[in-house]
VOVEX-471655 format. One record per residue (C-alpha): residue number from 1; x, y, z. Coordinates in nm, 4 decimals, decimal comma, padded with zeros to 6 digits, always signed. Example, Ala and Ser with C-alpha at 12.3 -4.5 7.8 and 13.67 -1.06 7.14 Angstrom:
<pts>
PT    i      east     north        up
PT    1  +01,2300  -00,4500  +00,7800
PT    2  +01,3670  -00,1060  +00,7140
</pts>
This chain:
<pts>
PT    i      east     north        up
PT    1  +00,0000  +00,0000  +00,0000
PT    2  +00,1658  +00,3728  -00,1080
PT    3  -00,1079  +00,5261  +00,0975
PT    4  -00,0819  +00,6766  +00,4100
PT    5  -00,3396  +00,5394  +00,6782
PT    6  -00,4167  +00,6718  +00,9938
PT    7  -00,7146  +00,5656  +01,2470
PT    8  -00,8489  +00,6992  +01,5668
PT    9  -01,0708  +00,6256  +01,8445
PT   10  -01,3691  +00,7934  +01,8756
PT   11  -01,2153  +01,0741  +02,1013
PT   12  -00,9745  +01,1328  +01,7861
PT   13  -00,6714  +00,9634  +01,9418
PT   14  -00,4488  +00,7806  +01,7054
PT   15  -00,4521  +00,4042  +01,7482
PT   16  -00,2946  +00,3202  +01,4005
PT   17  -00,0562  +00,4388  +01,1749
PT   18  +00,1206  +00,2364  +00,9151
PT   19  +00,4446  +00,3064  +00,7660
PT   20  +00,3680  +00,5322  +00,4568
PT   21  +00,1818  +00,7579  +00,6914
PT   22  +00,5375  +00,7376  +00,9060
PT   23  +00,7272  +00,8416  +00,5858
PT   24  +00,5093  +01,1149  +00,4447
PT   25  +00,4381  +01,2938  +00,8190
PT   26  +00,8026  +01,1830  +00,8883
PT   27  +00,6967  +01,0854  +01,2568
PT   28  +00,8023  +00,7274  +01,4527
PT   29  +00,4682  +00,5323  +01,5571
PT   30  +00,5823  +00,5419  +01,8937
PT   31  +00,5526  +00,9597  +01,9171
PT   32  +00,1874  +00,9509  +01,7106
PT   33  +00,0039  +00,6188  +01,8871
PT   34  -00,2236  +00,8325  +02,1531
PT   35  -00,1614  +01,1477  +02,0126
PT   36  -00,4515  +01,3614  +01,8720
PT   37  -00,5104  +01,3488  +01,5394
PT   38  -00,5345  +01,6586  +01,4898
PT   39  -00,1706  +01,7853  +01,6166
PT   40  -00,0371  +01,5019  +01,4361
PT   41  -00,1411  +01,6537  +01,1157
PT   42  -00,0777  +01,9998  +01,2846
PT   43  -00,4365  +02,1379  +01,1830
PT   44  -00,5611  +02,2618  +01,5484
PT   45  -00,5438  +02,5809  +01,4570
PT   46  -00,7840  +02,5718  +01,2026
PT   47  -00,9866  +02,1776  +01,3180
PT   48  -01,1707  +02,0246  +01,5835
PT   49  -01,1719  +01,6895  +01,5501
PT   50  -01,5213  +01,7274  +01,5571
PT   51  -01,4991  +01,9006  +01,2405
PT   52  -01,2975  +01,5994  +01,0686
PT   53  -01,5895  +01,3602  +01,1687
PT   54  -01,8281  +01,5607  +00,8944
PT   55  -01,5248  +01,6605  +00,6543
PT   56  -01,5923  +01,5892  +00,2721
PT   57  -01,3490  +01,7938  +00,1120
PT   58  -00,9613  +01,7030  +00,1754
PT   59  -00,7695  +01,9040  +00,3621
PT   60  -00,4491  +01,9959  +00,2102
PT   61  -00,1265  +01,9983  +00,3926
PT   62  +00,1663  +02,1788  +00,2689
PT   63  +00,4972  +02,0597  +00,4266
PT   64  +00,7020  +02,2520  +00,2259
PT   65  +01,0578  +02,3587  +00,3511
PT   66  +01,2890  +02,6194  +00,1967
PT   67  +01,4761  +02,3498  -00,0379
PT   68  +01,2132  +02,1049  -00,0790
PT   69  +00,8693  +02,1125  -00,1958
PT   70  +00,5657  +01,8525  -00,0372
PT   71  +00,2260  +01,8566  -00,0494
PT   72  -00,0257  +01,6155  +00,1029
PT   73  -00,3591  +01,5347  +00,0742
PT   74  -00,5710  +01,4010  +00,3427
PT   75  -00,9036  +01,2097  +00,3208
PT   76  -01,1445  +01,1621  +00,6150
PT   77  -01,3836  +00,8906  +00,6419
PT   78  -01,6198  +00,7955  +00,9752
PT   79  -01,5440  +00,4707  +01,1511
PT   80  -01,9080  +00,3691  +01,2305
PT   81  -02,1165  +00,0958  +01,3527
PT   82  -02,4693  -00,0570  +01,1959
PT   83  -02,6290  +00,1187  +01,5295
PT   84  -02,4849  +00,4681  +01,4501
PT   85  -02,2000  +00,4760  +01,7125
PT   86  -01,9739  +00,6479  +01,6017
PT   87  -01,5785  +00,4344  +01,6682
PT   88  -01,3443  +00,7258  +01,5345
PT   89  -01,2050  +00,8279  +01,2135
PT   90  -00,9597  +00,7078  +00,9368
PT   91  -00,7126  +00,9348  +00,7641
PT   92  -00,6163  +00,8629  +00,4034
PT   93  -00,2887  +01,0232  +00,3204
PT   94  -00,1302  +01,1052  -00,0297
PT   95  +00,1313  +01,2259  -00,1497
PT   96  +00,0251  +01,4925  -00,4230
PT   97  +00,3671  +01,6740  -00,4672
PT   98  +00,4639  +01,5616  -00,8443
PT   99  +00,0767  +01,6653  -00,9061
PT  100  +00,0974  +01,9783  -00,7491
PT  101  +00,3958  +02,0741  -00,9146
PT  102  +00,2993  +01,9779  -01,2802
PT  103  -00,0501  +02,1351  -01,1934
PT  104  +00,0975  +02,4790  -01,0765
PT  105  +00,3308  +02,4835  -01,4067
PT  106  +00,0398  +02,4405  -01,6064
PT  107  -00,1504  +02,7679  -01,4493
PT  108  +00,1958  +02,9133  -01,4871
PT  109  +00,2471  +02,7997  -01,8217
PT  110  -00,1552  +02,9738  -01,9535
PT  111  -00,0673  +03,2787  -01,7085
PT  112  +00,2865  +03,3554  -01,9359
PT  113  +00,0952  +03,2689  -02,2616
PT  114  -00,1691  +03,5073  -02,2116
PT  115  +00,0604  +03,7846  -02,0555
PT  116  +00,2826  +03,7538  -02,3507
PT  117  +00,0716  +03,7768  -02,5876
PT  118  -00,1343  +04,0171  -02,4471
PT  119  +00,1354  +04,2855  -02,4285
PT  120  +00,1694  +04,2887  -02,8364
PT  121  -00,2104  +04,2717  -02,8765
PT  122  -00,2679  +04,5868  -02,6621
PT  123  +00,0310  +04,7608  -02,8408
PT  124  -00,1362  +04,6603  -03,1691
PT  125  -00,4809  +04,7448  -03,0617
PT  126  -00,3413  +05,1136  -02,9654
PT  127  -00,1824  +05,1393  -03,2624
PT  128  -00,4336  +05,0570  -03,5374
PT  129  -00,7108  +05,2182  -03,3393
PT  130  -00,5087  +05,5503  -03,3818
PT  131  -00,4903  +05,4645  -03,7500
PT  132  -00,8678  +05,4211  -03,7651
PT  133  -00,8817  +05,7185  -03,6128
PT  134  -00,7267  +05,9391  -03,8600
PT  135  -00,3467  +05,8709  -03,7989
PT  136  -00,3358  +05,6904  -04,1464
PT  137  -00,2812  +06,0373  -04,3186
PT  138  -00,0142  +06,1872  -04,1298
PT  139  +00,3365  +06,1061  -04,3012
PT  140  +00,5057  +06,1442  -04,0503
PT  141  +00,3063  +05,9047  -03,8115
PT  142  +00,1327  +05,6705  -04,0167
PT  143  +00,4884  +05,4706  -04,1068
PT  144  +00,5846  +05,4537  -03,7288
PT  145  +00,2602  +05,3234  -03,6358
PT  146  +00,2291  +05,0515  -03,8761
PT  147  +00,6184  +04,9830  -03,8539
PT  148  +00,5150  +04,9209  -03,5020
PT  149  +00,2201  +04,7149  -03,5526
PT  150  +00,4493  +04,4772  -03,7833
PT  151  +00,7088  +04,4277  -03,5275
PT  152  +00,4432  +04,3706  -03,2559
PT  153  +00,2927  +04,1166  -03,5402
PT  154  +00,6457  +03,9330  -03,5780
PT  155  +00,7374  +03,8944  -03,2288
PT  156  +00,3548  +03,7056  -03,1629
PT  157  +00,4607  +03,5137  -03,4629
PT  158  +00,8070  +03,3770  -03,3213
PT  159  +00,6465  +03,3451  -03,0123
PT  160  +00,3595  +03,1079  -03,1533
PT  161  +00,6399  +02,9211  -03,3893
PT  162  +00,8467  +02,8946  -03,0629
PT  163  +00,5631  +02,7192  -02,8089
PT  164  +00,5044  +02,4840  -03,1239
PT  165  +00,8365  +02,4025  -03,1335
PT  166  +00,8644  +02,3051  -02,7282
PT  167  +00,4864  +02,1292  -02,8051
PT  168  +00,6504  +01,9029  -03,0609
PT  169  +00,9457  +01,8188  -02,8155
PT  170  +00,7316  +01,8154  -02,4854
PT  171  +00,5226  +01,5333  -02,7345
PT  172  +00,8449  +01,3277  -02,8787
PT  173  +00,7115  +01,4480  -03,2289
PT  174  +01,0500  +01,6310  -03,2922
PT  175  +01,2197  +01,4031  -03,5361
PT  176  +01,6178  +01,4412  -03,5561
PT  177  +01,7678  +01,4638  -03,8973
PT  178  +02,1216  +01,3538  -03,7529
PT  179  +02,4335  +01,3742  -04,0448
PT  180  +02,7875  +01,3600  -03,9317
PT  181  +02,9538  +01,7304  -03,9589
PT  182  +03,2908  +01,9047  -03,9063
PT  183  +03,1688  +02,0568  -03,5735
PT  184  +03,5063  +02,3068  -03,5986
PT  185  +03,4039  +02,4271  -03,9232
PT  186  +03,0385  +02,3955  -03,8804
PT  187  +03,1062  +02,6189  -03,5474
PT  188  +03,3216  +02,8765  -03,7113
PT  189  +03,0908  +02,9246  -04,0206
PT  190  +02,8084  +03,0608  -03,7182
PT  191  +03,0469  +03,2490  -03,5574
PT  192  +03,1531  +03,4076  -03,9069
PT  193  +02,7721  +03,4984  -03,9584
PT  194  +02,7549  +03,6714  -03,6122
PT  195  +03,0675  +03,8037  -03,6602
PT  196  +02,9395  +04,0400  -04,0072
PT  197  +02,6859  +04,1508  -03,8192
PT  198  +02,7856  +04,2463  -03,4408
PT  199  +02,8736  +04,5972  -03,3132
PT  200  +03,1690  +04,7254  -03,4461
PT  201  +03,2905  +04,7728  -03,0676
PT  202  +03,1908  +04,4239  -02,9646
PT  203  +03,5227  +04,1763  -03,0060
PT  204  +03,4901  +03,8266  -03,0830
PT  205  +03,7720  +03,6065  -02,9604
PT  206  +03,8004  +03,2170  -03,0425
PT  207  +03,9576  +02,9309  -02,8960
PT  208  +03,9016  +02,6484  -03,0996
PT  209  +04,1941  +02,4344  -03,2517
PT  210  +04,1545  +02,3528  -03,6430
PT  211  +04,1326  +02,0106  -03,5852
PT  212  +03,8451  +01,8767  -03,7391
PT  213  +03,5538  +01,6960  -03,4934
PT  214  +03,3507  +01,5107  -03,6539
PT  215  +02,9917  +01,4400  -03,4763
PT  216  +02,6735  +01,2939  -03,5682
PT  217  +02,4067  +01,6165  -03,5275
PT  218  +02,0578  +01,7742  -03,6268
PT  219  +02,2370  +02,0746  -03,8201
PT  220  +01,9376  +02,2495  -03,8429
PT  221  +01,8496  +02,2425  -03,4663
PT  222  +02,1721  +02,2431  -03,3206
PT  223  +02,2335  +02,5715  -03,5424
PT  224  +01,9185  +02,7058  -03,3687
PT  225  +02,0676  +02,6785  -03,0486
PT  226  +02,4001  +02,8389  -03,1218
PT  227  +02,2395  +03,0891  -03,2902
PT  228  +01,9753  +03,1479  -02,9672
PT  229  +02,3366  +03,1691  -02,7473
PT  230  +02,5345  +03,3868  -02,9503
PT  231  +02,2490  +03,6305  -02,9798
PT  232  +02,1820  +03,6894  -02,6142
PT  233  +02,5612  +03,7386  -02,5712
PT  234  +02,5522  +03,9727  -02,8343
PT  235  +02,2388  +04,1444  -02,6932
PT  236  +02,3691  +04,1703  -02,3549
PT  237  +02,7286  +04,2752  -02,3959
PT  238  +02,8334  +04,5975  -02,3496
PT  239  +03,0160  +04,8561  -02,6074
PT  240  +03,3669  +04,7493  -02,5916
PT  241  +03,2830  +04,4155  -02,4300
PT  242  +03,4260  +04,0831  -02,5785
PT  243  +03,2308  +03,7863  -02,6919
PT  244  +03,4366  +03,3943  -02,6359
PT  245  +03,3850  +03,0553  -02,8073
PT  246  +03,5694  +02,7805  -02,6776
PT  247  +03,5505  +02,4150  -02,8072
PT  248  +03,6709  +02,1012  -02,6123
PT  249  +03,7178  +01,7558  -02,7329
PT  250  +03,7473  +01,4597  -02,4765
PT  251  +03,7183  +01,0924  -02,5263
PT  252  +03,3042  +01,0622  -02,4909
PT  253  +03,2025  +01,3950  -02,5749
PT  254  +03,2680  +01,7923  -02,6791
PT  255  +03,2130  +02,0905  -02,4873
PT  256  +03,0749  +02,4028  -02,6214
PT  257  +03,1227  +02,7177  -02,4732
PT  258  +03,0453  +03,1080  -02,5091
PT  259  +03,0887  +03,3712  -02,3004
PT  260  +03,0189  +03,7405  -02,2876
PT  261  +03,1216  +04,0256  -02,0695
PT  262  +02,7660  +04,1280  -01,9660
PT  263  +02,6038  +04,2183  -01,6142
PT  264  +02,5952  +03,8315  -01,5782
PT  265  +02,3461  +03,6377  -01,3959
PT  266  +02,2582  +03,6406  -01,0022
PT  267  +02,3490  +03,2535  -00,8697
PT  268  +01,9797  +03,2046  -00,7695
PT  269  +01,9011  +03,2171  -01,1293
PT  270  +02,1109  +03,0147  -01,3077
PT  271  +01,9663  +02,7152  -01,3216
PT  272  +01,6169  +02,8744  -01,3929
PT  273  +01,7316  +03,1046  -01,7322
PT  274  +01,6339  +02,7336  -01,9127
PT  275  +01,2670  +02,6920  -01,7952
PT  276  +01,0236  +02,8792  -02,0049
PT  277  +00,9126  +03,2290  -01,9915
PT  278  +01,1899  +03,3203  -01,7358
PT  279  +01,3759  +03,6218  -01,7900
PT  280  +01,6346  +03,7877  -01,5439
PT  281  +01,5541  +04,1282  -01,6728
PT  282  +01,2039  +04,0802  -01,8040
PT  283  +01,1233  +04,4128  -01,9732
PT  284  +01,5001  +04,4645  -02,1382
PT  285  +01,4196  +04,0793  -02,2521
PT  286  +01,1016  +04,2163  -02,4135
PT  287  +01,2309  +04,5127  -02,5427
PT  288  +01,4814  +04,3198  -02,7006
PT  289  +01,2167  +04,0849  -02,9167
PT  290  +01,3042  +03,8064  -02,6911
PT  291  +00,9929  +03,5180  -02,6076
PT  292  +01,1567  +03,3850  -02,2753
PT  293  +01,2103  +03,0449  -02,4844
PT  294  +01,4876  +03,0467  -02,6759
PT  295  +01,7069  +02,8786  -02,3613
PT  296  +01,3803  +02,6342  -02,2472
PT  297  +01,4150  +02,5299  -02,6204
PT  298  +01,7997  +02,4991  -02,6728
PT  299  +01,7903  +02,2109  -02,3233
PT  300  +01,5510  +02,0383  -02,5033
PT  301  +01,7264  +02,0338  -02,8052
PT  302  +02,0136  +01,9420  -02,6530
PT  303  +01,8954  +01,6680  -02,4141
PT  304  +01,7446  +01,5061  -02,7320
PT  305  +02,1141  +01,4382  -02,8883
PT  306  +02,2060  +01,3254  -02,5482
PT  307  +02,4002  +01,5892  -02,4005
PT  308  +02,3704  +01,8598  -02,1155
PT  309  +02,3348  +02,2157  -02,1644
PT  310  +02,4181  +02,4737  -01,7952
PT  311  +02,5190  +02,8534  -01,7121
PT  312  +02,7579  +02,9695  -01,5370
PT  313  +02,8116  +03,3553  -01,4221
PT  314  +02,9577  +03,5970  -01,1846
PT  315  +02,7231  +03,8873  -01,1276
PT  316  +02,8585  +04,2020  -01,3140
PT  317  +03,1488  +03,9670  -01,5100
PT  318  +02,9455  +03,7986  -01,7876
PT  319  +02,7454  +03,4681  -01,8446
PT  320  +02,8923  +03,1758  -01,9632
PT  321  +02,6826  +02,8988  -02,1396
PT  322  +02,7881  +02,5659  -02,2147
PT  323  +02,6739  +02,1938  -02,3413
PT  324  +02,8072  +01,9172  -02,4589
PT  325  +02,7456  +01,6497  -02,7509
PT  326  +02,8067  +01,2907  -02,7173
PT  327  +03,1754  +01,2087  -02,9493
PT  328  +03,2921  +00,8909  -03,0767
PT  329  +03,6024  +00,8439  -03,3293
PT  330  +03,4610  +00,8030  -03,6578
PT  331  +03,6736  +00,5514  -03,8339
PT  332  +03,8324  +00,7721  -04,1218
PT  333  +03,6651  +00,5273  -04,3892
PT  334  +03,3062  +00,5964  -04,2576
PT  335  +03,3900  +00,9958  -04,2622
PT  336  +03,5016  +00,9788  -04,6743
</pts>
């Protein structure tokens, strides 16, 4: 039984516990047998055990600490005879944690969808309804307005093409086109691409040897996350700052790195700038034309081909992302 079970007398003092109720109230039988039900649970403040006896709804108990989340759910149900009498009550216990947790990302999950695309909407709402209104024939306005109203249009569109990306993955429906590629040159021909376009004052150092290192890979996906990291680096660096790709070869795998000399991220957040919708600086993020899932989709990507994808930062001294791709030798036959 995974159930917690806990019975009383009919003066609500324990009589039985078993050993999943043990675990999940993470008491010994020998401190609970006798004790009331109700400060077992720790619920006097707000029950009576009288109250318990005509209790439909469960009662949810939130045992939460500071590094650990836990959530149970307790069921009553009357111990009673044929006559009426009333013998005490049992206590069905479960452990609703994992269910909590997926339910809360959910509402999380709707409550970013709609606030994202609501800010665009009410931008383009503003916009065109100042067209309608007679905006449409002033030159000077009119082209800001509607350049506007594109730009708003664009960013719901990668935002949309985005969430049906992470749907696809989130489903296994992502199929990976995998082809073995010169990860040095395929690596330098993105950083080349950046490189044309990036701030004249931004400098772009690499560290990656000219050996070639040759890896079986989704091109088109794994391009998509390189791309996604050497975009925020260039977003977030500052005039003058300097941009740094390293690649590492060992015997199982490579390691891919980039780092820029931005305001870096606070150690509380690095390990949540890959879930979905999180920003560390929301409204620069926005500003910028960013959806908050360009990181949530890059670990996905990554964790598909089998490798691992992590931050690393000093606040005020730049971000550093890397991941790694599984590597095997490729007999020099196969690679011709």
């Amino acid at each position: 039984m995974t159930d917690g079970v806990i019975a009383t007398d009919r003066r609500g003092k324990v009589i039985l516990i078993n050993s999943p109720a043990e675990k999940m109230l993470r008491v010994p039988h020998e401190s609970v047998n006798g004790k009331a039900i109700i400060d077992v649970l720790d619920i006097a403040d707000d029950y009576q055990f009288d109250n318990l006896m005509g209790q439909e709804a469960p009662i949810t108990l939130d045992r939460s600490t500071v590094n650990e989340r836990y959530i149970l759910r307790v069921n009553f149900s009357v111990i009673q005879r044929e006559t009426g009498f009333v013998n005490g009550v049992i206590a069905v216990l479960h452990d609703i944690t994992d269910q909590e947790k997926v339910d809360q990302e959910r509402r999380d999950f709707v409550s970013n969808v709609s606030h994202e695309l609501r800010t665009p909407l009410t931008s383009m709402h503003s916009y065109l309804e100042a067209l309608s209104d007679g905006a449409w024939q002033d030159p000077d306005l009119a082209p800001k307005f509607l350049e506007v109203t594109q730009n708003e249009t664009e960013r719901m569109i990668r935002l949309v093409n985005d969430l049906l990306k992470l749907s696809r993955m989130d489903g296994g429906r992502e199929h990976l086109d995998k082809s073995f590629v010169n990860f040095t040159d395929f690596f330098n021909h993105i950083i080349d691409r950046f490189e044309m376009m990036k701030k004249d004052s931004i400098k772009f150092k690499r560290f990656i040897s000219k050996e070639p290192v040759i890896i079986e890979i989704d091109e088109d996906k794994i391009m998509q996350v390189l791309d996604n990291i050497i975009s925020n680096a260039n977003k977030y660096s500052p005039d003058g700052g300097q941009i740094s790709f390293f690649l590492k070869k060992f015997d199982n795998k490579i390691e891919v790195a980039i780092s820029d000399e931005g305001l870096g991220i606070p150690k509380e957040d690095l390990d949540k700038v890959f879930d979905r919708f999180f920003r560390v600086d929301k409204a620069r993020s926005r500003e910028m034309g960013g959806t908050g899932l360009g990181l949530a989709i890059a670990r996905e990507v990554i964790r598909a081909h089998g490798g691992e994808i992590w931050a690393e930062s000093n606040r005020g001294k730049g971000t550093t992302v890397k991941f790694t791709l599984p590597y095997s030798e490729l007999p020099e036959d196969d690679w011709e």
